[in-house]
C-alpha positions as CSV (number, residue, x, y, z in Angstrom):
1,X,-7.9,29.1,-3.0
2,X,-10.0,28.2,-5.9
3,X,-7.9,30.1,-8.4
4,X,-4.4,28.9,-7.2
5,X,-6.0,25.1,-7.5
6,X,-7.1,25.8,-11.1
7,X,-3.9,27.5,-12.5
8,X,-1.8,24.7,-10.7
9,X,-4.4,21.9,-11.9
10,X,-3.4,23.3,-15.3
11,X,0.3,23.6,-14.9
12,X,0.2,20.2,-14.3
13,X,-2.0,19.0,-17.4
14,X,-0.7,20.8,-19.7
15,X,3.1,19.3,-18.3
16,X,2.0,15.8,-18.3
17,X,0.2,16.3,-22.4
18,X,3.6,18.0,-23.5
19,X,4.9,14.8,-22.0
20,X,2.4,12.7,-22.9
21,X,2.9,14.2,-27.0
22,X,6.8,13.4,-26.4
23,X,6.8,9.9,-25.5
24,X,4.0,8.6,-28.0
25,X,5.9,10.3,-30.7
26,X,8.7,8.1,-29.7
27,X,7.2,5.2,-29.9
28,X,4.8,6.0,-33.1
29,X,8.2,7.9,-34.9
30,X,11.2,7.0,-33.2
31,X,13.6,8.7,-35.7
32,X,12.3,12.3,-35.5
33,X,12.0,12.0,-31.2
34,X,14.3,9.4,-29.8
35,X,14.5,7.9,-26.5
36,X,17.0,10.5,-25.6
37,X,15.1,13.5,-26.6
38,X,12.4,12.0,-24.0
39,X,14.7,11.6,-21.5
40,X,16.5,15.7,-21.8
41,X,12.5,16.7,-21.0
42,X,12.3,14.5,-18.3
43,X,15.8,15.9,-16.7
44,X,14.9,19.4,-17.1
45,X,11.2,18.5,-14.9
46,X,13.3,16.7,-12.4
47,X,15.8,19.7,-12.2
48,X,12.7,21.9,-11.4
49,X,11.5,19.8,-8.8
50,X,14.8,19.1,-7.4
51,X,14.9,22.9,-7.0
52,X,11.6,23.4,-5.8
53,X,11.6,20.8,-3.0
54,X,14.9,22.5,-1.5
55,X,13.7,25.6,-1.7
56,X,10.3,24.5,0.5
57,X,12.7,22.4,3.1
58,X,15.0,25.0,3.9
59,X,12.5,27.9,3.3
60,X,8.6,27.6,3.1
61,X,8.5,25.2,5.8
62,X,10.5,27.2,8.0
63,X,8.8,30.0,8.2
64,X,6.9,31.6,11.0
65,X,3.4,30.0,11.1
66,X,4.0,28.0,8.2
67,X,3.1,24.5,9.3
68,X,0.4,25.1,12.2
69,X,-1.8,22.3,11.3
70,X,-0.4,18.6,10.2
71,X,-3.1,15.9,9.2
72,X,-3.0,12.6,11.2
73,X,-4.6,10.6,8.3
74,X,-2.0,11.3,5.7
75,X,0.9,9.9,5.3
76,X,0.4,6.6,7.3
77,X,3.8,4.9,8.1
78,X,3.3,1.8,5.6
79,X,2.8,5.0,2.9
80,X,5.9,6.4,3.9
81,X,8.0,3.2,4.7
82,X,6.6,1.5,1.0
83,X,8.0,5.3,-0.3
84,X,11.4,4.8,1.2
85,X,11.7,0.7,-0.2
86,X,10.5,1.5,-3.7
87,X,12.9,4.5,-3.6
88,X,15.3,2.5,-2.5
89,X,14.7,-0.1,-5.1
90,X,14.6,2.7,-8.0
91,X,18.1,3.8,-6.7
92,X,19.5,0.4,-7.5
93,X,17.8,0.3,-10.3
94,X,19.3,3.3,-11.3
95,X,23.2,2.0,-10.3
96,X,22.5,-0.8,-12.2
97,X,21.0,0.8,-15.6
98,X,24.3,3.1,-15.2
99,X,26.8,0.6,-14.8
100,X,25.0,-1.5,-17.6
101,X,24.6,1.6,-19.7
102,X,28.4,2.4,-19.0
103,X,29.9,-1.4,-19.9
104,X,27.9,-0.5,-23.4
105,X,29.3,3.0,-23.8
106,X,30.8,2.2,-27.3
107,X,26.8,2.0,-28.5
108,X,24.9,4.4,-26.1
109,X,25.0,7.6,-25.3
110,X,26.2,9.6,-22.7
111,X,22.3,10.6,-21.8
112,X,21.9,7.3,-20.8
113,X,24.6,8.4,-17.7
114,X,23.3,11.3,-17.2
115,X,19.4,10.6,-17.0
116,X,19.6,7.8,-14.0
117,X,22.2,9.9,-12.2
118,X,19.7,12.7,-12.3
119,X,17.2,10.3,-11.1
120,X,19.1,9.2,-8.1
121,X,18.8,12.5,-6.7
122,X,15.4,13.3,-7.4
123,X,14.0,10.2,-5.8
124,X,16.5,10.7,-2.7
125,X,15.4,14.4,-1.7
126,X,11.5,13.8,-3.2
127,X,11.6,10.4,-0.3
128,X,13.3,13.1,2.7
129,X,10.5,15.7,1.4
130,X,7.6,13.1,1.7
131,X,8.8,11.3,4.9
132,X,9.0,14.5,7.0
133,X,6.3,16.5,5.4
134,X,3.6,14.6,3.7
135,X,1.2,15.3,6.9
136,X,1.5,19.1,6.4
137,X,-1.5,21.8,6.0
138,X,0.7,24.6,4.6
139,X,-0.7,28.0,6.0
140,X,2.2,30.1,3.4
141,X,3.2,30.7,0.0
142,X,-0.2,28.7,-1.3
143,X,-0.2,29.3,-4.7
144,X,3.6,28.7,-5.2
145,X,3.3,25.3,-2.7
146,X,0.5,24.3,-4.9
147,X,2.2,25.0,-8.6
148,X,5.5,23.2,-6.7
149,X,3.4,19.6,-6.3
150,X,1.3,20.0,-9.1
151,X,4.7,19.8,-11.2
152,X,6.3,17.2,-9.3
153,X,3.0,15.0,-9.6
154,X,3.4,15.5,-13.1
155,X,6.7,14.4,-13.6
156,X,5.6,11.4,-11.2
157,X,3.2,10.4,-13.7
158,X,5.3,11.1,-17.2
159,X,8.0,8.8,-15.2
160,X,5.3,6.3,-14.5
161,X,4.4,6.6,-18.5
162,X,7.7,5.6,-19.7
163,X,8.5,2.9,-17.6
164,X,5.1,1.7,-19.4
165,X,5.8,2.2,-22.6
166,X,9.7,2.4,-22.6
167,X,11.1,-1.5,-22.5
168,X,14.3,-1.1,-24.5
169,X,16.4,-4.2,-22.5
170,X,14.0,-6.5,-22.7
171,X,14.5,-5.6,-26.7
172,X,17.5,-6.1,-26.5
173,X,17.4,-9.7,-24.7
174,X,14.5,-10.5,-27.9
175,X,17.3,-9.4,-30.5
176,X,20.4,-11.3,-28.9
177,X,17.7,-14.5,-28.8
178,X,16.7,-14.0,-32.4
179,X,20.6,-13.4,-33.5
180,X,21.4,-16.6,-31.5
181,X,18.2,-18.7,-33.5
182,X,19.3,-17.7,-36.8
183,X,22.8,-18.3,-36.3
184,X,21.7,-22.0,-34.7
185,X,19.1,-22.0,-37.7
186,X,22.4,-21.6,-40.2
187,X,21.0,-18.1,-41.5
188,X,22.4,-14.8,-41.4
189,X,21.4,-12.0,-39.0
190,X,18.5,-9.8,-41.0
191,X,20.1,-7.0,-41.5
192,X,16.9,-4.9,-41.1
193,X,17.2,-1.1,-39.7
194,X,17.2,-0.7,-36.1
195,X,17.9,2.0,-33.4
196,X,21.0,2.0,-31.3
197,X,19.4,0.2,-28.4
198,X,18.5,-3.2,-30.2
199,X,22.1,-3.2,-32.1
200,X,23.8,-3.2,-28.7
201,X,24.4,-6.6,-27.6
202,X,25.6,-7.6,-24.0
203,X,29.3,-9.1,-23.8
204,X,29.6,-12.4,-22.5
205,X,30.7,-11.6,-18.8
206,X,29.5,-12.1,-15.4
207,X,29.1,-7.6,-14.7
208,X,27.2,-7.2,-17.6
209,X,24.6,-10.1,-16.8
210,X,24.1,-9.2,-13.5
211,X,23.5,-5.4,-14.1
212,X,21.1,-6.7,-17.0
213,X,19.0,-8.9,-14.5
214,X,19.5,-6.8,-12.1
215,X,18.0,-3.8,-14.3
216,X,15.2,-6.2,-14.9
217,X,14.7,-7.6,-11.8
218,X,13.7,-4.3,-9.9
219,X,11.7,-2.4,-13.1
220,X,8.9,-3.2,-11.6
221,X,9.9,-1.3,-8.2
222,X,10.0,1.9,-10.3
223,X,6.4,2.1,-11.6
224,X,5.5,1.3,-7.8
225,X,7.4,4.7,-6.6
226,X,6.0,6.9,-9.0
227,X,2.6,6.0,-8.7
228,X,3.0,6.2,-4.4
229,X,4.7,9.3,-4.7
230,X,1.6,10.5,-6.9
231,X,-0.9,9.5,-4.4
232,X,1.5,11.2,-1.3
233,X,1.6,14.3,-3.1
234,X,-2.0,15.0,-3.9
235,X,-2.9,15.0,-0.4
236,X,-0.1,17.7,0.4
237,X,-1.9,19.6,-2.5
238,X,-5.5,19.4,-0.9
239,X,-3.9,19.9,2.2
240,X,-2.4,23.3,1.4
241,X,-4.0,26.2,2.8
242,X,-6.5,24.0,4.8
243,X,-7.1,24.4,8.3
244,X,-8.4,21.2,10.5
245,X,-10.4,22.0,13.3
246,X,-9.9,20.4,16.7
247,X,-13.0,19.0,18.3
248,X,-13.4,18.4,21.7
249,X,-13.9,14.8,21.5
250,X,-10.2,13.1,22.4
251,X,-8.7,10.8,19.1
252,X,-8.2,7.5,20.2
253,X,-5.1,6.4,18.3
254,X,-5.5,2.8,17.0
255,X,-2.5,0.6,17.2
256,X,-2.1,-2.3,15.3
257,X,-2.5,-5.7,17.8
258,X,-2.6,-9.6,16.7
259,X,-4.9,-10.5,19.6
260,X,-7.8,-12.6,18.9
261,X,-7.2,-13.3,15.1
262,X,-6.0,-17.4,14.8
263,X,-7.9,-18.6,11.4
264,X,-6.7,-15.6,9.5
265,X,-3.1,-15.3,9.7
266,X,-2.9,-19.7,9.5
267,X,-5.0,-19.5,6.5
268,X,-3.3,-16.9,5.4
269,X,0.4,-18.1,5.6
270,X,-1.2,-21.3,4.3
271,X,-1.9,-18.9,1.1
272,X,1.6,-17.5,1.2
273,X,3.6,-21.0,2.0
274,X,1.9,-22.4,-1.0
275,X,2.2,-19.3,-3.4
276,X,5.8,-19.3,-2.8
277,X,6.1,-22.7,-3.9
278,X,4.2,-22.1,-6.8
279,X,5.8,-18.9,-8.0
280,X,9.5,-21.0,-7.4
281,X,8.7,-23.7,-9.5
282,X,7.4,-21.1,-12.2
283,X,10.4,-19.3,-12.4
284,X,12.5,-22.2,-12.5
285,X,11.0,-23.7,-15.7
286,X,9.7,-20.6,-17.1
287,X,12.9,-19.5,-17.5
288,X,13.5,-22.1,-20.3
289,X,13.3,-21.2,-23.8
290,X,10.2,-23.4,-24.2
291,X,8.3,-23.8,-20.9
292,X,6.1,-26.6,-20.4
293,X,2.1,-25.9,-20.2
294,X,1.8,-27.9,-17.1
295,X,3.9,-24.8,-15.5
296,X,1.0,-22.3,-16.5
297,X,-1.8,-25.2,-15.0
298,X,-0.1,-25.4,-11.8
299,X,0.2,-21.0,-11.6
300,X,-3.7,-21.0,-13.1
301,X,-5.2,-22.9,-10.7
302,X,-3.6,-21.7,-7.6
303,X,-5.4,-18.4,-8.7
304,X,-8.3,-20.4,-9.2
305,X,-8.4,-22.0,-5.9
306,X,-7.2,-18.5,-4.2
307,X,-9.9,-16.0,-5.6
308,X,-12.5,-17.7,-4.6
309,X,-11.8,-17.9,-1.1
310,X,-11.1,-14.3,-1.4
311,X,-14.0,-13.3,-2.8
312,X,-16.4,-15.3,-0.1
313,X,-13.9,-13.6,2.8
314,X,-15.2,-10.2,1.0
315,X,-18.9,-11.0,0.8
316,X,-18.9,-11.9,4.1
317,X,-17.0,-9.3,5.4
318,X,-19.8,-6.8,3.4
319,X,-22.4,-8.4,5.4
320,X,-21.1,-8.0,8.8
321,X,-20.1,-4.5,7.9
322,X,-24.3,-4.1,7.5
323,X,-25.2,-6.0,10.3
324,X,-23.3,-3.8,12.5
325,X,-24.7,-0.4,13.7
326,X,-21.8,1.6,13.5
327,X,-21.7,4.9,12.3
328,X,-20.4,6.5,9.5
329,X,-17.6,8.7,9.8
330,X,-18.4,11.7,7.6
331,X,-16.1,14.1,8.7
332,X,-13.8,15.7,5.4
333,X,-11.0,13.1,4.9
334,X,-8.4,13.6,1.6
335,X,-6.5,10.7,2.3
336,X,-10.0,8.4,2.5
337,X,-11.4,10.3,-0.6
338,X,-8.0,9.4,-2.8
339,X,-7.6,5.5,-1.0
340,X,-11.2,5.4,-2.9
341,X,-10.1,6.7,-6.1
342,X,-6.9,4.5,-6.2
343,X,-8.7,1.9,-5.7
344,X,-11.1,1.8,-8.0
345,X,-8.8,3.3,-10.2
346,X,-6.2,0.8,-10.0
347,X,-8.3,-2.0,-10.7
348,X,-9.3,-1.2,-13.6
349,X,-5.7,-2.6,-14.8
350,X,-6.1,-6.3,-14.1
351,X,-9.9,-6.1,-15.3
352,X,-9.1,-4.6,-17.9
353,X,-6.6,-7.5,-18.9
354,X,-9.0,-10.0,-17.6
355,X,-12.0,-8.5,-20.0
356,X,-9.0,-8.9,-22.9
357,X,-8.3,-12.6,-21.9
358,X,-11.9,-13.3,-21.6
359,X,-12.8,-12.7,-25.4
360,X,-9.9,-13.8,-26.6
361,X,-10.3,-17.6,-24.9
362,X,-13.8,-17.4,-25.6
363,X,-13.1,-16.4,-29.2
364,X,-10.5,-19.6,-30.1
365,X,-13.4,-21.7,-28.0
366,X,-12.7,-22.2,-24.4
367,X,-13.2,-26.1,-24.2
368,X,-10.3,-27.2,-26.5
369,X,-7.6,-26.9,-24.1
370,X,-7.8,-27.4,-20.3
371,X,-5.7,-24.5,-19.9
372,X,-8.2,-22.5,-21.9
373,X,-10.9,-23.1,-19.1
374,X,-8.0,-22.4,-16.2
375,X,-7.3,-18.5,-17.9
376,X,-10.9,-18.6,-18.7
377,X,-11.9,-19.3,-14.4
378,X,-8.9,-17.3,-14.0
379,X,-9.9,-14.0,-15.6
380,X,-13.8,-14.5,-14.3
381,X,-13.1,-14.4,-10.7
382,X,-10.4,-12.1,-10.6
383,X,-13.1,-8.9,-11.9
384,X,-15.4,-10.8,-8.6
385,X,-12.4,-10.9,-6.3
386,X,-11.5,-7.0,-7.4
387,X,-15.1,-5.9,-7.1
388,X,-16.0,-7.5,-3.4
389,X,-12.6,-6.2,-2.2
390,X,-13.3,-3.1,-3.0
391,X,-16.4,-2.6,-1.6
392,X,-15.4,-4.8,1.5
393,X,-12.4,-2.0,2.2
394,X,-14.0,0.9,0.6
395,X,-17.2,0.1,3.3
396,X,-15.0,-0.5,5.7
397,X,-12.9,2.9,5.7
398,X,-16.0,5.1,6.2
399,X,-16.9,3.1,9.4
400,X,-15.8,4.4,12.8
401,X,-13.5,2.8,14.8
402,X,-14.7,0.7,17.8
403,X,-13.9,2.8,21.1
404,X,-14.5,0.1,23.8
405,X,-16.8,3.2,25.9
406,X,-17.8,0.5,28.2
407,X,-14.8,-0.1,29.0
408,X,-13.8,2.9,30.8
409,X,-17.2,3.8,31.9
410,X,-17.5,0.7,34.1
411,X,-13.5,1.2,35.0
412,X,-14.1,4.6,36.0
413,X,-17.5,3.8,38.5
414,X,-15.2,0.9,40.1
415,X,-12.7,2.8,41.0
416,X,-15.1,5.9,42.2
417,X,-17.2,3.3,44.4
418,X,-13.8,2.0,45.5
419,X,-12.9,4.9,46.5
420,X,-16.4,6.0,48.0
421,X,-17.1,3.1,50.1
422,X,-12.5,3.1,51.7
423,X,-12.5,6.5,52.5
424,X,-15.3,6.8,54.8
425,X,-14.4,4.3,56.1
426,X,-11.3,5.3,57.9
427,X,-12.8,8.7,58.5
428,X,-15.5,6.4,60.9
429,X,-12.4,4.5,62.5
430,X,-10.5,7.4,63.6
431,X,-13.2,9.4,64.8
432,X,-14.7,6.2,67.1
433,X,-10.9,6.0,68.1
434,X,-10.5,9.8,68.9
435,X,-14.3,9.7,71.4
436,X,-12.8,6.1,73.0
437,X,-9.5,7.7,73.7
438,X,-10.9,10.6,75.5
439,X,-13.6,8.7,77.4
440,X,-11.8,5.7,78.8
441,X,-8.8,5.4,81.5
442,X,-5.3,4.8,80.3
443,X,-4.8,1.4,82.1
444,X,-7.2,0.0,79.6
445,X,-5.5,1.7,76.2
446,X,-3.6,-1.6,75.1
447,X,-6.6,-3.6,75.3
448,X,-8.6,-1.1,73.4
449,X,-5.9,-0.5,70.8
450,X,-5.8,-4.4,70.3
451,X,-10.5,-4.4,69.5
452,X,-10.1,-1.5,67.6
453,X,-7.0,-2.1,65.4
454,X,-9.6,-6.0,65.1
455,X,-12.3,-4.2,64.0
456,X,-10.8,-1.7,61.5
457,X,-9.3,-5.5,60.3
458,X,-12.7,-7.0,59.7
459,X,-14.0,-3.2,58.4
460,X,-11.3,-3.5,55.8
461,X,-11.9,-6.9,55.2
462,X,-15.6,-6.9,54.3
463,X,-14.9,-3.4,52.2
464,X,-12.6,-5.5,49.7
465,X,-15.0,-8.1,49.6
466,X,-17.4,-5.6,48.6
467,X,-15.3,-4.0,45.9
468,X,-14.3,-7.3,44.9
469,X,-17.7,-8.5,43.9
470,X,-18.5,-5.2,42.8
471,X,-15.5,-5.5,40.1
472,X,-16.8,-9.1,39.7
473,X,-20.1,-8.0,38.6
474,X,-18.2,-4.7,35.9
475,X,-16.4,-7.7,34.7
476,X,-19.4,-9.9,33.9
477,X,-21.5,-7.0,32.8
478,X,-18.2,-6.3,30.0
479,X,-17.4,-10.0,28.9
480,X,-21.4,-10.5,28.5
481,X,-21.6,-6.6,26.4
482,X,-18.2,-7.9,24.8
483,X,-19.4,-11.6,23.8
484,X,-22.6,-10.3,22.6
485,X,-20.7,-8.1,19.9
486,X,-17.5,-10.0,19.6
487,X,-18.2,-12.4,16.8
488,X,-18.8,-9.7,14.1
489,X,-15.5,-7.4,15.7
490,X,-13.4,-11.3,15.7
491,X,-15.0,-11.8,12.1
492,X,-13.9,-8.9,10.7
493,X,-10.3,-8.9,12.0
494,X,-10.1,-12.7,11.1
495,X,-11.1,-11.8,7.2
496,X,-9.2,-8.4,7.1
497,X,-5.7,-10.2,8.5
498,X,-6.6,-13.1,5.8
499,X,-7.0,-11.0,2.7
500,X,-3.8,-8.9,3.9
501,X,-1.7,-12.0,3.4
502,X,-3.2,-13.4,0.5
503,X,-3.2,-10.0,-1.0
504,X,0.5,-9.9,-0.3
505,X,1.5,-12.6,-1.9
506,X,-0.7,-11.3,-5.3
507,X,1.3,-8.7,-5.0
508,X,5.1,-10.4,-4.7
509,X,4.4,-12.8,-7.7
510,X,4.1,-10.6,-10.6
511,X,6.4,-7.7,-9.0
512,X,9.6,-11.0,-8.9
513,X,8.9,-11.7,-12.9
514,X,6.0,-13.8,-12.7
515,X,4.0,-13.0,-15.7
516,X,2.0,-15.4,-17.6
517,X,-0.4,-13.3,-18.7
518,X,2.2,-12.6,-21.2
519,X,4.1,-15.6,-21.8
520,X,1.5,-18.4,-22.1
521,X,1.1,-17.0,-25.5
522,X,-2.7,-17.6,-26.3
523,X,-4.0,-13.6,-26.1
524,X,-0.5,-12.3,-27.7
525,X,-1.4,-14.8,-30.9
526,X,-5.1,-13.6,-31.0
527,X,-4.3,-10.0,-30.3
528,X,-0.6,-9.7,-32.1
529,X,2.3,-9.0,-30.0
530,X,2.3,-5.2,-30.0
531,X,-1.0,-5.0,-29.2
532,X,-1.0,-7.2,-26.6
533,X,2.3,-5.7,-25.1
534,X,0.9,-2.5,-24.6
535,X,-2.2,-3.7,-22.9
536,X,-0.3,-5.6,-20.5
537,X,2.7,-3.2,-20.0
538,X,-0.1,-0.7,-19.2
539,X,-2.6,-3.1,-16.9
540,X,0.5,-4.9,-15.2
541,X,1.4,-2.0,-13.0
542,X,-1.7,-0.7,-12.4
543,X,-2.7,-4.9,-10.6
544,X,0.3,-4.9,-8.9
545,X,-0.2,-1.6,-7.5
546,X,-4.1,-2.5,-6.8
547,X,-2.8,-5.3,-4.6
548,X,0.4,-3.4,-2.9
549,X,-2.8,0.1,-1.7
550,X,-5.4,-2.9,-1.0
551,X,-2.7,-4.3,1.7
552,X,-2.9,-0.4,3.5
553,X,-6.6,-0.7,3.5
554,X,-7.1,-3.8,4.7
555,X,-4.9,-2.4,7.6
556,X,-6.6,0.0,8.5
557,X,-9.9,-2.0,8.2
558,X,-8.6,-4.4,10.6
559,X,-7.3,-1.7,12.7
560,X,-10.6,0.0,13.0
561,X,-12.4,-3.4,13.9
């Protein structure tokens, strides 16, 4: 087990450095590797992956004894359902980069068909292949199972590289706008070298602008799949070969519920209400050649407002998480393990851009501008608001889950002393009525009949009363056990549901084209634009997909509450 891990662990970095090599010397030296020569490698992967995946759903798992365990943690149905929308999302994508890509045939080549259409079909059979068998514990064909994900996990991430580094329409957008200025400006277009994707220019029609936006519009969706299909697939590859043991202790399977949570969701879609509002009237004037700075105050300070509420909601959540005596659950979990990793891993992205922001406002003086001191807040409390999440969710997950024991303890004895104290009862009724009917005359059996069917009335009678102040005193004894305890459980479900919604809406502004980290134009000055376009290009993603895996944690904290 150990050596097939190792050799596929080094299929797969040796893939993603060959990868890695080709697509920085495209951006470093774009005339010896072009874009194209990036995208043939990339094809050939996929075409290997594509192969692979049918070759394990119409053979490996088919096989006799193949799949005999499946793990209940992996694969949680927001993991697979976010799978199927960002695949979806990446096929459109994908239409659209062809169409677009087709309408400018004259200036681009034919790879540029071929690569998306290629695409299309790995995303399609790679989102069947998760959905129906991301929870399996392959007991066959290890070593080849394991080489199989390793690859595609590669090509995942090389995917996820380019759509990083690789923002050739947005180019061209920045060379039409400059072509446009000059001509405006009364000078002529610089006639500079350039590669075939800046010197194609859109033509002025309604199919060609909407592919472009379009194209634009759902990038972001891309980076999103490659980076949930990673996570999916390591789990199948630390999965393979294992075998889970069954213990004798039932799994109670928690269900997701909105009872007893009110502050949470109002506050909440308070959060959301208001974010969308904010995010409108940012794209609306954003979207102007010269966008006013009031636009970035107003998006600035709805962070600034937001965070910290977030961050108190975390602390507090922390604290009740310690006050509780709850045990740990330290039974072997993959999926937990790798929620941990992407979490902290994926944070590093937006604190990474917030450690950039901070020297570069603190450099040009902080108190000139008020919207110095907004970015300034802004960046502060969004590394607090990452760190007290993460430990809020991160404590959270290695908690077990209530069990209301009480519940069916007390249940169960009601309805044994119920049963205990009717039974006999009746057995005491019938027998009095069996000695009665031998020992007295028959002119009297109507009057007797009437006493005893009177009696086995008021025997009945008092026996409910007694059951009924029996379950009378269960109930108390549960509500009293249940309000004792029921402010921290309430607490945590309250703060879980809130930072689900506010994390939610984190997550929709900068996925829709909010970005003005990028386009308030104070740390691309003080940093230069390259520099500061591959900083955010590469922390962007990681923050947006930070906020989208905090959403499934928070989940399952407030599930487990």
């Amino acid at each position: 087990q150990k050596a097939g891990r190792l050799f596929s662990g080094l299929l797969a970095m040796n893939v993603v450095f060959l990868g890695s090599a080709f697509i920085s010397s495209m951006i470093f030296n774009h005339v010896a590797i072009t874009l194209a020569d990036v995208w043939i490698l990339l094809s050939i992967l996929k075409v290997l992956c594509l192969c692979w995946i049918i070759y394990y759903l119409l053979g490996t798992s088919r096989q006799l004894h193949a799949v005999l365990y499946r793990d209940s943690h992996a694969g949680p149905v927001w993991i697979r359902g976010s799978v199927l929308l960002f695949g979806s999302c990446s096929v459109l994508l994908n239409v659209f980069q062809i169409g677009y890509s087709s309408i400018l045939i004259q200036c681009k080549s034919r790879v540029e068909i071929v690569f998306p259409s290629i695409d299309i079909l790995f995303i399609c059979s790679q989102a069947v292949f998760l959905w129906h068998h991301s929870k399996d514990c392959i007991q066959v064909q290890h070593n080849l199972t394991r080489c199989g994900l390793m690859l595609t996990i590669a090509t995942n991430l090389l995917l996820w590289l380019l759509a990083v580094t690789n923002d050739t329409i947005h180019m061209e957008i920045e060379s039409q706008l400059r072509e446009v200025e000059q001509r405006f400006a009364g000078k002529a277009p610089s006639s500079r070298p350039c590669n075939e994707t800046t010197s194609c220019t859109c033509p002025n029609t309604t199919t060609c602008k909407v592919f472009q936006k379009g194209y634009i519009l759902l990038y972001p969706f891309n980076t999103e799949y490659c980076l949930v299909c990673c996570s999916v697939l390591y789990v199948m590859w630390k999965n393979v070969g294992r075998r889970i043991s069954h213990h004798p202790i039932p799994h109670t399977k928690q269900q997701f519920k909105l009872q007893g949570v009110v502050f949470g969701p109002l506050l909440g879609a308070i959060a959301i209400i208001t974010g969308i509002c904010v995010f409108m009237m940012y794209q609306i004037q954003a979207t102007d050649s010269t966008p006013s700075r009031e636009v970035f105050v107003l998006y600035y300070s709805y962070y600034v407002v937001l965070l910290p509420l977030m961050s108190v909601g975390a602390v507090i959540g922390t604290v009740i998480h310690a006050l509780e005596k709850k045990e740990l659950d330290t039974l072997k979990n993959p999926t937990r393990s790798l929620d941990v990793i992407l979490l902290m891993g994926a944070a590093l992205g937006q604190i990474g851009m917030s450690y950039y922001s901070i020297v570069a406002i603190v450099a040009t003086d902080p108190r000139a501008d008020r919207l110095n001191s907004l970015i300034l807040s802004h960046s502060v409390l969004l590394i607090l608001q990452s760190i007290t999440q993460n430990v809020f969710i991160i404590d959270g997950l290695h908690r077990q889950p209530f069990v209301p024991a009480t519940e069916a303890r007390h249940t169960g004895h009601a309805g044994q002393h119920a049963v205990a104290s009717d039974l006999p009862g009746e057995e005491e009724t019938t027998m009095t009525g069996q000695q009665q009917h031998t020992q007295i005359p028959p002119g009297k059996e109507e009057e007797i009949k009437e006493e005893q069917n009177h009696e086995a009335y008021d025997q009945r009678r008092v026996s409910m009363l007694e059951l009924g102040q029996e379950i009378r005193k269960v109930s108390l004894s549960y509500i009293h056990s249940y309000s004792h305890l029921s402010w921290k459980r309430r607490a945590l479900r309250e703060i879980a549901f809130f930072l689900v919604l506010c994390n939610i809406i984190l997550w929709v502004m900068p996925t829709f084209g909010a970005h003005p980290v990028f386009e308030n134009g104070l740390e691309r000055s003080f940093y230069g634009y390259s520099t500061w376009f591959a900083i955010v290009n590469f922390g962007l993603p990681l923050s947006v997909f930070y906020r989208m895996h905090s959403v499934g944690g928070l989940l399952e904290v407030y599930i487990t509450a």
